[in-house]
C-alpha positions in Angstrom: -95.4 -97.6 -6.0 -95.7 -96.7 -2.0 -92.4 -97.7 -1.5 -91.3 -95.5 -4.2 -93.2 -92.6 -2.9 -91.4 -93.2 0.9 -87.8 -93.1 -1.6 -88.7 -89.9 -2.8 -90.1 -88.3 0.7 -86.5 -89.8 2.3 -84.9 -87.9 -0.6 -86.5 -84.6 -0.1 -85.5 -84.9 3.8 -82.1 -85.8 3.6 -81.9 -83.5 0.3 -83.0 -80.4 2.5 -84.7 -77.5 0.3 -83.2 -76.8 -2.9 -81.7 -73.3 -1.8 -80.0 -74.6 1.2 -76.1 -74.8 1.5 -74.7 -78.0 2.1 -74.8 -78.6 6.0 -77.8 -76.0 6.8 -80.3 -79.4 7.6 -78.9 -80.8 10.8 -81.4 -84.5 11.1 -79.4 -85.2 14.4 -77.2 -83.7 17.1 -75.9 -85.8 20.5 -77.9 -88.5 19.5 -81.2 -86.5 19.6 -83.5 -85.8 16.8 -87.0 -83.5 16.7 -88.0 -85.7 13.2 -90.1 -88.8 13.1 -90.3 -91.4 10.1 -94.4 -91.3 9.0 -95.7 -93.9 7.2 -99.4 -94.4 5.8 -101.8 -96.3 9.3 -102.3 -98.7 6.4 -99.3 -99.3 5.6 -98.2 -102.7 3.7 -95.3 -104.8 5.5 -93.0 -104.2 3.1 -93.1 -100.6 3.9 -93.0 -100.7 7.7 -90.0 -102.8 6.8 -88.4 -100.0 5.0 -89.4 -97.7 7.4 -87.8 -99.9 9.8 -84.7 -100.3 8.0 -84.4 -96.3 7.9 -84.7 -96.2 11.4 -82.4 -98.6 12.0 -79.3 -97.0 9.4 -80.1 -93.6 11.0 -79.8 -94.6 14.6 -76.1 -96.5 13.1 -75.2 -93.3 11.7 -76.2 -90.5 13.9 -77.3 -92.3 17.4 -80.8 -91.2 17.1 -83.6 -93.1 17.3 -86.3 -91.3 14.8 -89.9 -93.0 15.7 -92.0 -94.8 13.8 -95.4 -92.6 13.8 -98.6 -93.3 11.0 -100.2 -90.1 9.1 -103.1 -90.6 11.0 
C-alpha cells in the first residue's frame, strides 16, 4: 500500500497542478534540481528501493541528482 502511496505522490509531481499548461513544472535545468525524493524514516526496503530507482531514472533523464531525504 506504501509503495502505492509513493506512485501516486510521483504522479502528482511529475503531473504538476491540474491548471498548469504543459511545460509550466520545470523538475530540472543544467543538471540542477531544488526538489528532493522524501520517503517515510521508517521506510521498508522495498520502498527505499523505489525511491532509489526514481533517483536513479531522473538523474538518466535530466542529469540531476534529486536526494534521498526521510519526512522526519
Amino acid at each position: 500500500m506504501r509503495m502505492w502511496q509513493c506512485a501516486v505522490w510521483v504522479a502528482v509531481l511529475a503531473g504538476g497542478s491540474a491548471g498548469a499548461k504543459a511545460g509550466e513544472m520545470v523538475l530540472a535545468e543544467a543538471a540542477r534540481s531544488p526538489f528532493q525524493i522524501v520517503i517515510a524514516e521508517q521506510a521498508s526496503p522495498s520502498e527505499r528501493y523505489g525511491a532509489e530507482e526514481l533517483q536513479r531514472l531522473l538523474q538518466e533523464m535530466s542529469g540531476a541528482r534529486l536526494p534521498i531525504v526521510t519526512d522526519a
